[in-house]
N, C-alpha and C positions, 0 to 999 in steps of 0.2 A: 379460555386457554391462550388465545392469540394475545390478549393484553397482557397476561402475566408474561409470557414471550418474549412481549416488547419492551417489558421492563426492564426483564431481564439483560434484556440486549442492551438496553441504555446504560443501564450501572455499568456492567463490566465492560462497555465500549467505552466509558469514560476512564473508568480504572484504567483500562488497557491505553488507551490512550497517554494516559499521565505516567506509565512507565515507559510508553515508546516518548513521550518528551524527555525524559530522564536520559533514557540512551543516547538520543538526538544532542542534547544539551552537553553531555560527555566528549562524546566521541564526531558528534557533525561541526557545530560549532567552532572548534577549531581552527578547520579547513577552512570554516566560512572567513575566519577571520584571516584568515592567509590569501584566501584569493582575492577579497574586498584590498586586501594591500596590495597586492599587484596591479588588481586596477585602477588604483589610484595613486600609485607610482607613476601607472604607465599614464596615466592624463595629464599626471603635474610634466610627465617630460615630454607631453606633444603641446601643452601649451606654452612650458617652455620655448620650445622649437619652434613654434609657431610665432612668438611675440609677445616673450619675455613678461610672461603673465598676462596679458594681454588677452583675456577668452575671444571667442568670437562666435558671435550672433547664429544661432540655429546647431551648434556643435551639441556637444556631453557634457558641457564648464557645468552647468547645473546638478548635472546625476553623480549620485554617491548612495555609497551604502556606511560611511562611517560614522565620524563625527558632523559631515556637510549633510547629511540625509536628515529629512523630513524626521524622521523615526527613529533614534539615536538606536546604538548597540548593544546597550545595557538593554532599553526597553523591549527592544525587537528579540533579545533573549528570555525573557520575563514572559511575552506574549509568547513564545514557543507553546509553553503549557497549554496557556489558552487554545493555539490553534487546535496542538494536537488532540486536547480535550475532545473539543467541538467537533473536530474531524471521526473521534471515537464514537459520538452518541450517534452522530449520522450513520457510519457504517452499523455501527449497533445495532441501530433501530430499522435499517434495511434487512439486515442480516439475516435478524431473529425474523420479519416477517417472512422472509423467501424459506429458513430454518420451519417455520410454523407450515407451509405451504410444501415441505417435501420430505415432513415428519411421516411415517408409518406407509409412503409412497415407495421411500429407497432403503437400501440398508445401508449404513450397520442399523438394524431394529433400535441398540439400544440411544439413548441420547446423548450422551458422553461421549460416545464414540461417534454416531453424527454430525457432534456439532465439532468434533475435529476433522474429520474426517471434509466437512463443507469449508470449513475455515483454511485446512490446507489445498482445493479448489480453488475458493477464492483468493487467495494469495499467489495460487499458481497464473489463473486466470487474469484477476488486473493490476497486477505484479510484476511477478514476473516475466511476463509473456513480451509487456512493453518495456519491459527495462531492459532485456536483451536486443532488442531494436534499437530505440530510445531512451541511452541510459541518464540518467540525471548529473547535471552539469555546476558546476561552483559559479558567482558570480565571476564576472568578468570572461565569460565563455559564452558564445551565441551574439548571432545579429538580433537586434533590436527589428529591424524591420522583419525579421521571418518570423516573430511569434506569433503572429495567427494562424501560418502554415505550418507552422509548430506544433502548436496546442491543436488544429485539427486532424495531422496525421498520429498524432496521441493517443488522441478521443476514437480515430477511426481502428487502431492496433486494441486499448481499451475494449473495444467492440466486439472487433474479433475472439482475443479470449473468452470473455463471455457466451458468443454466440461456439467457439470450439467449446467451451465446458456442458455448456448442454445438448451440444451433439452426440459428448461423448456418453453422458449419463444416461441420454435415449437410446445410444447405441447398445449399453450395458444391459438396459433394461427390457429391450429387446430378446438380448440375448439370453436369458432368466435362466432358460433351460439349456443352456448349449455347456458344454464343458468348463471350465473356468479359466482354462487358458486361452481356449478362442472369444470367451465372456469379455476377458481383461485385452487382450490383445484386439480387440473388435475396438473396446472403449477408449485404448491409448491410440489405434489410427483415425476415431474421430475424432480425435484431440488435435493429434498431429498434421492433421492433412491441413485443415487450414489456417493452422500456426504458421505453417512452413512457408505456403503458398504467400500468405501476407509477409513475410521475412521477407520473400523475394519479389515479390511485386511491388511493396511500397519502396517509394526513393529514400534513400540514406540520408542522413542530417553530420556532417562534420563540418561545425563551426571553432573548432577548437583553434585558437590564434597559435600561429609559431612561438615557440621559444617556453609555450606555458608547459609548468612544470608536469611532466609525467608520472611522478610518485604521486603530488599534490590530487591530481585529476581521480587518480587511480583511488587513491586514502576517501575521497570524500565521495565515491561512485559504492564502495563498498559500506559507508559510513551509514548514504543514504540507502541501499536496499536494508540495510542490516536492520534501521530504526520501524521497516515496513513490516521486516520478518518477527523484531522482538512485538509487536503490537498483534501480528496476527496469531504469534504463539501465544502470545498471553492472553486476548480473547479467544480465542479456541478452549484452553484448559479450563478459565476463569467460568466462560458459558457452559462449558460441557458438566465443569464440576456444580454451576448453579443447577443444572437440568438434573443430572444425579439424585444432588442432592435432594430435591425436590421428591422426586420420582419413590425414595429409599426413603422417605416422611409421612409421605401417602399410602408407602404399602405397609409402613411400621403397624397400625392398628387391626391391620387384618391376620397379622402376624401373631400378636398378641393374643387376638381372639380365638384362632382355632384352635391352642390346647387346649383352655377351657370348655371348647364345645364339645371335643372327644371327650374328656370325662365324663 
């Protein structure tokens, strides 16, 4: 059962994926291409300023994301797919085995509704939880030198959801017997206690340069959760409706069989 799981999980991770590239490629894109031109406005007039084309030794004259990059813009939108893909089978194939691991444990009993039910978890958990902290940024935003302290307070918010979403799941499961308001209400303050506490304990990140646009920021901060949220809905549905379906094939021949047996 775990391998067909995992299969499962890989196809619609990937499917899901190639429609969150779809999104991404619509609606992110864009932006990207707007902020890549600001910051490469803004280079052409500090080298300018600096000496009249003239780069200078150990600067940014090298770094681009347009036509001067490594990886042109046409190709780097082409590879979209790919990443997203790839980015899908990996979530996929974790998913389905922590899904396989917390099958006939938790409820909803049925599978459909599990694997939605875990899908909008995990989206809440390494999601959303770090996008409200650290939201994601367009090129030409952030220091170059903080991205290791970057990428570590990330991975440490990252963390945290995860470690709040099974708090609050043991919190629930605890509660089995207790009323369902104090059940749900028990499970949303192990969620929340150390959501909160990380909000306010880790340090803030605002690298945003003066003058950069505030609509721009805004349009591609939305662009980028939204491309998260169309991937985790569409695996959610896609898996829940594999499990279903599964489920409602397996029980078809027993179905069959018992009128015949009463006669």
């Amino acid at each position: 059962m775990v391998r067909t799981l995992l299969v499962r999980g890989l196809l619609t991770g990937l499917l899901a994926g190639l429609v969150a590239g779809g999104f991404a490629f619509l609606f992110g894109e864009p932006h990207v291409d707007s902020a890549i031109a600001l910051e490469e406005a803004a280079a052409s007039g500090h080298r300018h300023d600096a000496g009249h084309g003239h780069d200078e030794p150990g600067t940014d004259a090298g770094h681009g994301h347009g036509e001067e990059a490594v990886v042109s813009r046409p190709v780097q939108k082409a590879g979209l797919f790919l990443a997203t893909g790839l980015y899908g089978l990996a979530v996929g194939g974790v998913f389905a085995l922590v899904f396989a691991g917390l099958r006939g444990r938790v409820g909803p009993r049925s599978d459909g509704r599990l694997a939605l039910a875990a899908a909008g978890a995990a989206f809440t958990a390494v999601v959303l939880v770090p996008f409200l902290k650290y939201p994601a940024n367009p090129p030409a935003v952030g220091d170059p030198e903080t991205i290791n302290d970057r990428t570590l307070l990330y991975v440490v918010i990252v963390l945290v959801g995860l470690a709040a979403a099974a708090i609050a799941v043991a919190t629930a499961r605890r509660a089995a017997s207790a009323d369902p308001w104090v059940r749900w209400s028990s499970a949303a303050g192990g969620f929340l206690v150390p959501v909160i506490a990380a909000w306010v304990l880790l340090p803030g990140v605002d690298e945003v340069p003066d003058g950069f646009p505030a609509t721009l920021l805004w349009e591609f901060r939305i662009a980028s959760i939204g491309t998260q949220l169309v991937f985790w809905a569409a695996f959610g549905v896609l898996f829940g409706w594999a499990c279903d379906r599964a489920a409602a094939r397996s029980a078809a021949p027993a179905g069959r069989v018992a009128p015949a047996s009463s006669s």
